[in-house]
N, C-alpha and C positions, 0 to 999 in steps of 0.2 A: 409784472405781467401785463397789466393795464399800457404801460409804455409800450413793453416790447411788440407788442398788437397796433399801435398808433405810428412807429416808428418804421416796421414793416409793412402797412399802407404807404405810408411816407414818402420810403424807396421807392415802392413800385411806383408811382406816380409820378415823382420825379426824373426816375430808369427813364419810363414811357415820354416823358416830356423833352428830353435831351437825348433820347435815339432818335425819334422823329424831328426834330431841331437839326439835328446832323446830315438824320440823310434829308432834308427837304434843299438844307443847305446844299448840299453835294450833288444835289439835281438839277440846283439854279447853279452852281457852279460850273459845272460841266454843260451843261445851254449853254450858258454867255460862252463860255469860250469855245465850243463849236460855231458858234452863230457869228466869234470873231474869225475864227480858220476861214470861213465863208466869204467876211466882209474884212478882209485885212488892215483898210482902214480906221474899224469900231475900235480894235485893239489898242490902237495909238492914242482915239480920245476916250478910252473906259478906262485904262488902265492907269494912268496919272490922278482924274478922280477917285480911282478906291483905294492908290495910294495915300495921296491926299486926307482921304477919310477917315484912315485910322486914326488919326488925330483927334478926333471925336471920340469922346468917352461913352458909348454904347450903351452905356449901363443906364445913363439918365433918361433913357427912352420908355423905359419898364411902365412906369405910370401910365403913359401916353396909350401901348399895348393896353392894359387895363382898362383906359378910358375906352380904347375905340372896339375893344371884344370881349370886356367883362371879366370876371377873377375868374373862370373857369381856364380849362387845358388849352385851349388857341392864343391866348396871349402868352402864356408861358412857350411855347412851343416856337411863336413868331417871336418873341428876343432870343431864344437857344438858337434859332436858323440864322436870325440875324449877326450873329456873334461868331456864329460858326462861318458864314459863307464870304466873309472878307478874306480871313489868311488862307481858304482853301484857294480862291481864284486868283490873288495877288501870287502864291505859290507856283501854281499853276502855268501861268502866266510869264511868269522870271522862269520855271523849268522849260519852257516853249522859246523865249528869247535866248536863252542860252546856246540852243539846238545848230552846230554848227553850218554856215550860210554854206559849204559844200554840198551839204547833205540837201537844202533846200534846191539846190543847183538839179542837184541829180534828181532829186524831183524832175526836177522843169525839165531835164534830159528827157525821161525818161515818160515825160506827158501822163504823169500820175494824177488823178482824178484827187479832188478835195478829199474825199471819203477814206480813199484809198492812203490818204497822208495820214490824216487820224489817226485810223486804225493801226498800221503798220509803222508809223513812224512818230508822231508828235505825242500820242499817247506812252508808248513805251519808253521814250527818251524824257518824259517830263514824270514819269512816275514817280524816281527819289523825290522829285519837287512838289506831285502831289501828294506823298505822304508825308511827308515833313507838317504839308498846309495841314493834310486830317488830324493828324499826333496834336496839335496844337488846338486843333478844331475841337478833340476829343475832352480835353479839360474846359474850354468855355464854353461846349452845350451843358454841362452840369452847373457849370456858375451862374451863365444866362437864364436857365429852369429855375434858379433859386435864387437869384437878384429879383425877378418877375415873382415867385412867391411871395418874398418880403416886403413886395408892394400890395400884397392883397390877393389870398388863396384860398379855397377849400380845405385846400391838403398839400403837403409836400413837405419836405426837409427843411426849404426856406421858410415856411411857415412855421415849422416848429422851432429854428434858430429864433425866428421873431418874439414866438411867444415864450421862449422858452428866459429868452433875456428879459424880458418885460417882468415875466413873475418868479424871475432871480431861479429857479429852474438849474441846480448845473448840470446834473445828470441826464436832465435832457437834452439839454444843451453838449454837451460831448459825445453822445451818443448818435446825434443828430451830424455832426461834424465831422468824426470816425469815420459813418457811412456814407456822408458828403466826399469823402477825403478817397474813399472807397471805392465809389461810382467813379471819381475821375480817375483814379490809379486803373482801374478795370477798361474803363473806355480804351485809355490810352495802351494798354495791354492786349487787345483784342486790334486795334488800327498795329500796331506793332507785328503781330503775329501776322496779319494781312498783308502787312509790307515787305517781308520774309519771303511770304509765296508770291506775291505779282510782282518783286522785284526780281524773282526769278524768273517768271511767267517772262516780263521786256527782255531781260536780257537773251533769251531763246526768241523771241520775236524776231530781235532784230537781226 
């Protein structure tokens, strides 16, 4: 009972850490790349660096968050964004370069306003490719929440994998992991379910 009370803290805290992580991602994500529609050039020198960057393994930052905003919710929250907002804009990005150079034309025919591409045209046509980035988003905001736990939390899921190994714990330790396993199946179930209706939404757009 004791557990089941500490493990449903747990969750919620975790939940709250790695939905915020996604969509803060998803807010810096969709900026940079309006702000590249805008400046067509940024696109050409941003997008090779975040390619590039994946190459970096994310995860060894977690400390760094803790040093510079303490074990509390904002470090945990800034590695879940940070984990999330590369494959949504790399995604993103590649769904926009794909966009056939006619359709750009007719743009330009057609003296279509920046805004007015966005909307009706680079957003809808890049959807599959931005849900694919979120789907994938959606399992490393929970890993991200809980890699930054296991460096030093309050509370969380990762915090209880930590302790739960430390003092040989298995039941907590599984129960912990379950729900871990649980939080990302569910994210990713919920971006799925989204991708259903606004894949529907583009394809009536266009």
């Amino acid at each position: 009972a004791e557990n089941t009370a500490i493990l449903m803290q747990a969750t919620q805290v975790t939940l709250i850490e790695a939905v915020a992580g996604l969509l803060i991602a998803t807010i810096f994500s969709f900026g940079m790349m309006i702000l590249c529609f805008y400046f067509p050039k940024l696109m050409d020198f941003v997008l090779p660096i975040m390619i590039t960057s994946q190459v970096i393994p994310l995860i060894v930052l977690a400390p760094f968050f803790i040093i510079l905003m303490g074990i509390g919710l904002g470090s945990k929250i800034a590695m879940a964004a940070l984990m999330c907002f590369f494959p949504i804009f790399v995604n993103f990005a590649q769904g926009y370069k794909a966009i056939s150079p006619n359709i750009h034309e007719l743009m330009h025919i057609y003296n279509a306003g920046v805004w007015t591409r966005i909307k009706q045209v680079y957003f809808p046509l890049s959807m599959p490719s931005i849900m694919a980035g979120l789907k994938i988003s959606a399992t490393l905001a929970v890993i991200g929440a809980i890699v930054a736990e296991f460096n030093g939390a309050e509370m969380g899921l990762g915090k209880n994998l930590f302790l739960a190994a430390k003092r040989l714990e298995p039941d907590l330790m599984m129960s912990s992991l379950l729900l871990s396993t649980l939080l990302g199946v569910m994210f990713f179930g919920i971006i799925y379910l989204i991708e259903k209706r606004t894949c529907n939404w583009a394809n009536n757009t266009i």
